[in-house]
N, C-alpha and C positions, 0 to 999 in steps of 0.2 A: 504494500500500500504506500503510494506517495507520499509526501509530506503535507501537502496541501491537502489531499480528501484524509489524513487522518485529522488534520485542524478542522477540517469541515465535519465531521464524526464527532468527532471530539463538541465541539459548540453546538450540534444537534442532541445531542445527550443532555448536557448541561440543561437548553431550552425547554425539552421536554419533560427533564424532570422539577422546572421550576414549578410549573402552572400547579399541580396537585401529585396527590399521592399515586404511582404509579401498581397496577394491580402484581399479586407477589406473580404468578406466572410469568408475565412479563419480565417482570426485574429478575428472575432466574435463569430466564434468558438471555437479557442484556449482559448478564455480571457471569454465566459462567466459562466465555473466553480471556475471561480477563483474570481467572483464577488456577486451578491446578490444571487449565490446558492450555495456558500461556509459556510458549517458551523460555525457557532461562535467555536474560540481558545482560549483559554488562558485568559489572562487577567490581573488584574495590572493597573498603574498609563501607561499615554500615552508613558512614552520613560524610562520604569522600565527595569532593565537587565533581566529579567525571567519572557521573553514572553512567550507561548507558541508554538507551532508549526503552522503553518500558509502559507498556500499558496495564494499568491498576483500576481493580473493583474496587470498589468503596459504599459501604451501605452505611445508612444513620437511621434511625427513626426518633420521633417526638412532631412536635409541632408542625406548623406549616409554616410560621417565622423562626422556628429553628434551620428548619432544611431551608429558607433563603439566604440564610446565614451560611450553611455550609459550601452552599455552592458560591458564593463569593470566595470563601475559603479556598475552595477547589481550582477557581479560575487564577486566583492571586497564586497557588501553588505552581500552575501552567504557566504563569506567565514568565514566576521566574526560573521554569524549568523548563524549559519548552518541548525537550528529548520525550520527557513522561505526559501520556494520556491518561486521567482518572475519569475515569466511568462513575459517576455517581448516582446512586439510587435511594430513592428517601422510600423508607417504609413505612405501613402503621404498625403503629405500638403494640395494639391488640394481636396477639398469639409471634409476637414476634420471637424471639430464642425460640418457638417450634419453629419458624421458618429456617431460624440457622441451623437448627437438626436437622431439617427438610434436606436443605440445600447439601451441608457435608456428606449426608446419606447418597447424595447424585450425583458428590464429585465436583458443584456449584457453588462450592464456599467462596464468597468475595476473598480479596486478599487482605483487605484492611476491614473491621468494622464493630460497627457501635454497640456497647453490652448491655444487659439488663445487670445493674452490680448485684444484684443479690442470686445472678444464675449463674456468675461468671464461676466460682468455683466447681458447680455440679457441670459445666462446658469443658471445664480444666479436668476435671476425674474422665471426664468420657475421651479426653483424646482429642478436643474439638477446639482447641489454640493450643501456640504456638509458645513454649516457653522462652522468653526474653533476656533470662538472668546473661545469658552469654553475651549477647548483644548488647546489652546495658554496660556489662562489664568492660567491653572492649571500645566500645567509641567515645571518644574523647572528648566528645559535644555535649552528650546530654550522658550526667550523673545523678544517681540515684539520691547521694545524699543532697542533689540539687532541691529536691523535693520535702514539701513539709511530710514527719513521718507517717501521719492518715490519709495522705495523699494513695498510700499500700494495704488501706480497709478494704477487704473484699479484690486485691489485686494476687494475693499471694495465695499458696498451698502447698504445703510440704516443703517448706523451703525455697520452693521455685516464687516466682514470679509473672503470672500469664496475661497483665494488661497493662496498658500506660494509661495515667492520668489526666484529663484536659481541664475540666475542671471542678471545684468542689462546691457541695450543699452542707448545710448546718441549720440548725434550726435557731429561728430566733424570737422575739415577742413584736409583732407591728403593733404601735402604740399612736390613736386616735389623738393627737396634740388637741385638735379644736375643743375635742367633747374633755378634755385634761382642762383648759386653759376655761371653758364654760366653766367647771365645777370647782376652780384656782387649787387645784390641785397639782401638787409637783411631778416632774415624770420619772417613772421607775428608775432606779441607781445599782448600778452591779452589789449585788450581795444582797438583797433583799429577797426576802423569804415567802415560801407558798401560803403560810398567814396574811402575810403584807397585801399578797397577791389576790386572794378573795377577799379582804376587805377593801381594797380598790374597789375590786369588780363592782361591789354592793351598792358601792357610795356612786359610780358611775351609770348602774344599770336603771333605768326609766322606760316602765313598763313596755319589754321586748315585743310582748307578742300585737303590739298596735303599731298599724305599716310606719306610724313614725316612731315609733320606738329604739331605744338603745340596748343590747345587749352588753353585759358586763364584761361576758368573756367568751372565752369558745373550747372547741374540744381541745385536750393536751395532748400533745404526744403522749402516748403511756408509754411506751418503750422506754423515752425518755425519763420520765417521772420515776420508774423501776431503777434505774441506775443513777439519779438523783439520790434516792432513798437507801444507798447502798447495796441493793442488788443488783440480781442480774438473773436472764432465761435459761440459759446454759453455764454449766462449767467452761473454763478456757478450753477443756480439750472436747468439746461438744460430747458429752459420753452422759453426761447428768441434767437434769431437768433442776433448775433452781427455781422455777416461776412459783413455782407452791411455797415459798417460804415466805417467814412474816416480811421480808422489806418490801418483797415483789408485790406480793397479794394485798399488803394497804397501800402501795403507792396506786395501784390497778383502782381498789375501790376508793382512793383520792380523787384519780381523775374521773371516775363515773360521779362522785356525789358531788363535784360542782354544779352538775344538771339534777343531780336525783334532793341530796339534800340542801346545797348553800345556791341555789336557783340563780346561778349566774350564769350557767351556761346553758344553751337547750337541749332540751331529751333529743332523741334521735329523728323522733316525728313534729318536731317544733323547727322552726325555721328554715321551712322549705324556700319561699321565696328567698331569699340571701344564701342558700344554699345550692341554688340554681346559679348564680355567679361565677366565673371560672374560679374568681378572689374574693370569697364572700364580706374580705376586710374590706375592699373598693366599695361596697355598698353606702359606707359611711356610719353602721350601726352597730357596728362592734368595737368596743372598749380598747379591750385588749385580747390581739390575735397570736396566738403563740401558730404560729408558720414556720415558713423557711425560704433561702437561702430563693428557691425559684419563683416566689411570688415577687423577687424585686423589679424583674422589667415591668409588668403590666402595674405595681403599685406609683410606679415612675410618670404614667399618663393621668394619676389621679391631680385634680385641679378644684377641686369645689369643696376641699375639707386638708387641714394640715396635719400631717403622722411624722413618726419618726422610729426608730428600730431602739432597743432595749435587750438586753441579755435576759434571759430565762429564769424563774424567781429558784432559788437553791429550796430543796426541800425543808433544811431549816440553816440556822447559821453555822458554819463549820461543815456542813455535809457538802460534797462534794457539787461542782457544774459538769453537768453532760448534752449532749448533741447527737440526736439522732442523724446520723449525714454521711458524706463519701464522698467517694471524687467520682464522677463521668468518665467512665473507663471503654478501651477501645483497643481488640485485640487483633491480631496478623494471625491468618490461615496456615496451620503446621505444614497443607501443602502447597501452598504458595512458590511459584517456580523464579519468581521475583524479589526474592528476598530481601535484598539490599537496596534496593528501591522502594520496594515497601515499607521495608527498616526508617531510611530515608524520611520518607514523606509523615509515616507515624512521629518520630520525633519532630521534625520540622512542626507538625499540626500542635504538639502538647509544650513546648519550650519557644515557639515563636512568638516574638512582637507583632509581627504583618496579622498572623492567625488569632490572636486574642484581642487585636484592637479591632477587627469586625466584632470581636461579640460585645466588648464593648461598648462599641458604640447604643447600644439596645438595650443596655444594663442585664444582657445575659453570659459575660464571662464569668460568675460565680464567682468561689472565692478562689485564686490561681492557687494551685498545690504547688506552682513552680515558682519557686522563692525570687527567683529573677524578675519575674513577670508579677509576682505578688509586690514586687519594691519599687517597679517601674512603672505599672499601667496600676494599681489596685489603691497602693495606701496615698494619702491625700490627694487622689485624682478624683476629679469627676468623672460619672454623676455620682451625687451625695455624698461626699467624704464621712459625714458623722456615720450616716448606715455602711459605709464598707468597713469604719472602724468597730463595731459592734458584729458584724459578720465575721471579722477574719479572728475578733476573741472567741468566737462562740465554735468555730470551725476548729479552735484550738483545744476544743472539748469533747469533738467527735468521737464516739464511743463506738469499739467493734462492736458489730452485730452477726452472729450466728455464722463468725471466722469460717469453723473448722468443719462445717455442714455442707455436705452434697446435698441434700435432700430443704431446700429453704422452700422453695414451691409450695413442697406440702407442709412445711411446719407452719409457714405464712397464712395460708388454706385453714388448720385449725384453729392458729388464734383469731381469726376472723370468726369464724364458727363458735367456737366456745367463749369467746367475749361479748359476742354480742349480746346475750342475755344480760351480761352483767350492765350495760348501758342502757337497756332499757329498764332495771331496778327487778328485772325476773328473778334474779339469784346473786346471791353474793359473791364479791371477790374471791374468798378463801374458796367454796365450795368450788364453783369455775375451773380456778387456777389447780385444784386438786385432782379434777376430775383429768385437766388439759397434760396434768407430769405422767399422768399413767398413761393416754395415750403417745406423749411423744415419744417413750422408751422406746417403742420397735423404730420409732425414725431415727432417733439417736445412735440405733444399734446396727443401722447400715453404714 
C-alpha cells in the first residue's frame, strides 16, 4: 500500500469512528489486521526515535466526548509519527472485556487497548495481556518509579505488571458553596469527621422531597467508609472475607442510615428526578456530594450555582482517609507482532504532555499518576486549581481494592445483591455482611 492511500485509510478510520459508537462486529473487523496478523516492523529499543512503519489497533470505550478526545490523541500521535497508522475504534462500555475475550478467542485482539481496572487482573490470569515489567524495565523514557505508587492498583499480579497508567480517579466531596454561603456556614476542612459530616447535612437539608428542595447529602461510597472505619472486604492475600467484621459491617450500616435513620440522604426510591442527571450534584440540590475524580469535567459547565471540592469526612479523628479510585489502565496484546511500536505509542499516550493536554483541556485528565505530568499540567494549573488541589490529596488515599482476585465480576455481582436490602432498611448491616462472607468463600477459593 502506498503512502498516500494508507494517509487516506488512515483519516477514513479516524472520521468514521468520530460521529458515534461503531457496532462490535464491525470494529473486529476493522482492528483485526492491525493485531496478531500484522506483520513484524521495525524495530529498536521500546521508545527509540526510528521505528519502523507500523500499523496499530487501538480500542477505548467510555463516553462519546471521551472517544473525541482520543482520536485527537490518535491524530497528534500520527502526526508526529507519520511511519505508524492507529486504527482506532471506540466501543461501548456495556459487555465490553467480553468483547476483549471475544476478540482474543479469534485471534482479533487490538494491539493496544483500554481496561475495565477491576477485570484487568482476571484478563492477566487468563493469558489475555501482555506483561510489561520487561519493557518498563528497559526503556529509558518512561520509569516506573516515575509514577505515583497507586498509579499500580489493579495494574499488577504476581509480581508482574500487565497495564500502564493514563490517568487517575479518587473520590472526593463536591460541596454546594451557594447553599454553604445561604446558611453562613463554613466549608468543610481536611480532618473533619462523619459526625461533623451529618450534622452539616441536617442544618443544610430543606425539605428534599419538594422539586425545590435541598438535599443534605447523598449516597457514600461504602467501600470507602469500610476502610475509613478500619476495615476492609478481603484479607491482603484475597483468601478471607473480612466484610462481616465489626469495622466493615457498621461503617456499611453508617452509610445506609444517612437515608434510613439521620434523613439526609435519600432511600433508594427517593430522588429519582436528580437521579436521572448524568451528575445529580449539577442539579443544584445537593448539599454535599461525596463523588469522584470523573464528575469534574461536566461539574466544570455548571454556571447558575457556586461549588467547590473538599476531602472526604474521616470516620472519626485519628482514623485513617481512604479513596475508593485507580488509574485508567490500558494494556498491549501478548500477541501483538508490533511490539515496539506499540511499546512506543503506549508510553508516548501515558507520560506525554501533547496526550494529556487534550484531556485537559475538558477537565478530563484526572488526577496524572505520572508525576511529571502531575507537576507540569495538574498542580496550580487550570481549570480550578483549588479542586485539583483536593483531588491529587485524596488520590493520595486510594485504597487497593480486591488486588489479588480473578474473580471481581462476580464478587462485584454479590455485593450488589446482598446490599441492596441493606439500603432499602430490609435487613441489617451485620446480618447482610454475614450472610455475603459465606458466600464469597468459594470465590475467594478460586
Amino acid at each position: 500500500m502506498s503512502a498516500t492511500m494508507s494517509a487516506i485509510r488512515r483519516r477514513t478510520l479516524l472520521r468514521a469512528t468520530a460521529g458515534a459508537a461503531i457496532p462490535s462486529t464491525l470494529l473486529l473487523a476493522a482492528c483485526g489486521g492491525g493485531g496478531a496478523n500484522q506483520p513484524a516492523a521495525g524495530g529498536g529499543a521500546a521508545t527509540a526515535p526510528a521505528l519502523g512503519p507500523a500499523k496499530l489497533a487501538w480500542w477505548s470505550r467510555g463516553t462519546q466526548e471521551w472517544n473525541e478526545m482520543l482520536l485527537e490523541v490518535a491524530r497528534t500521535y500520527m502526526q508526529q509519527n507519520p511511519q505508524i497508522t492507529i486504527e482506532y475504534a471506540f466501543q461501548p462500555s456495556d459487555g465490553y472485556t467480553d468483547r476483549i475475550i471475544t476478540a482474543a478467542a479469534s485471534d482479533t485482539l487490538p494491539d493496544v487497548f483500554h481496561l475495565n481496572s477491576q477485570d484487568t487482573i482476571s484478563l492477566a490470569a487468563k493469558g489475555l495481556l501482555q506483561d510489561v515489567s520487561t519493557l518498563l524495565a528497559k526503556d529509558a523514557k518512561v520509569r516506573k518509579s516515575d509514577f505515583f505508587p497507586w498509579a499500580w492498583l489493579r495494574a499488577e499480579y504476581q509480581g508482574k505488571t500487565y497495564a500502564m497508567p493514563l490517568k487517575g480517579t479518587c473520590n472526593v466531596l463536591w460541596v454546594n458553596q451557594s447553599l454553604f454561603e445561604r446558611e453562613g456556614l463554613a466549608l468543610p476542612r481536611t480532618g473533619w469527621t462523619w459526625a461533623q459530616f451529618i450534622d452539616t447535612a441536617r442544618k443544610l437539608a430543606k425539605t428534599p422531597t419538594d422539586p425545590s428542595g435541598v438535599w443534605g447529602a447523598w449516597t457514600y461510597p461504602w467501600q470507602t467508609a469500610v476502610w475509613q472505619n478500619g476495615g476492609d472486604l478481603v484479607d491482603k492475600d484475597g483468601k478471607k472475607a473480612l466484610i462481616a467484621e465489626a469495622p466493615a459491617a457498621d461503617a456499611i450500616q453508617w452509610v445506609a442510615d444517612l437515608a434510613l435513620k439521620e434523613h439526609v440522604a435519600p432511600k433508594p426510591d427517593e430522588g429519582q428526578d436528580v437521579r436521572s442527571l448524568a451528575v445529580p450534584f449539577s442539579s443544584g440540590r445537593i448539599a454535599l456530594y461525596p463523588g469522584g475524580e470523573p464528575d469534574f469535567g461536566n461539574l466544570l459547565k455548571i454556571t447558575d450555582f457556586k461549588w467547590a471540592a473538599a476531602p472526604l469526612p474521616l470516620a472519626a479523628s485519628g482514623k485513617p482517609q481512604a479513596s475508593f479510585g485507580a488509574a485508567t489502565l490500558f494494556g498491549l496484546s501478548p500477541k501483538t507482532r508490533v511490539q515496539p511500536q506499540a511499546w512506543a505509542f503506549l508510553g508516548w499516550l501515558c507520560t506525554s504532555k501533547d496526550a494529556q493536554a487534550i484531556l485537559n483541556k475538558a477537565g478530563k485528565m484526572g488526577v496524572p499518576p505520572y508525576k511529571p505530568i502531575y507537576d507540569s499540567l495538574f498542580v496550580n494549573q487550570p481549570p480550578r486549581e483549588d479542586v485539583k488541589k483536593v483531588l491529587g490529596e485524596m488520590a493520595l488515599a486510594n485504597h487497593p481494592y480486591l488486588e489479588t482476585l480473578t474473580t471481581v465480576p462476580q464478587v462485584e455481582k454479590l455485593f450488589s445483591t446482598e446490599l441492596a436490602p441493606v439500603w432499602s432498611g430490609q435487613v441489617t448491616a451485620r446480618d447482610a455482611t454475614k450472610k455475603l462472607a459465606e458466600q464469597l468463600g468459594p470465590l475467594l477459593a478460586q
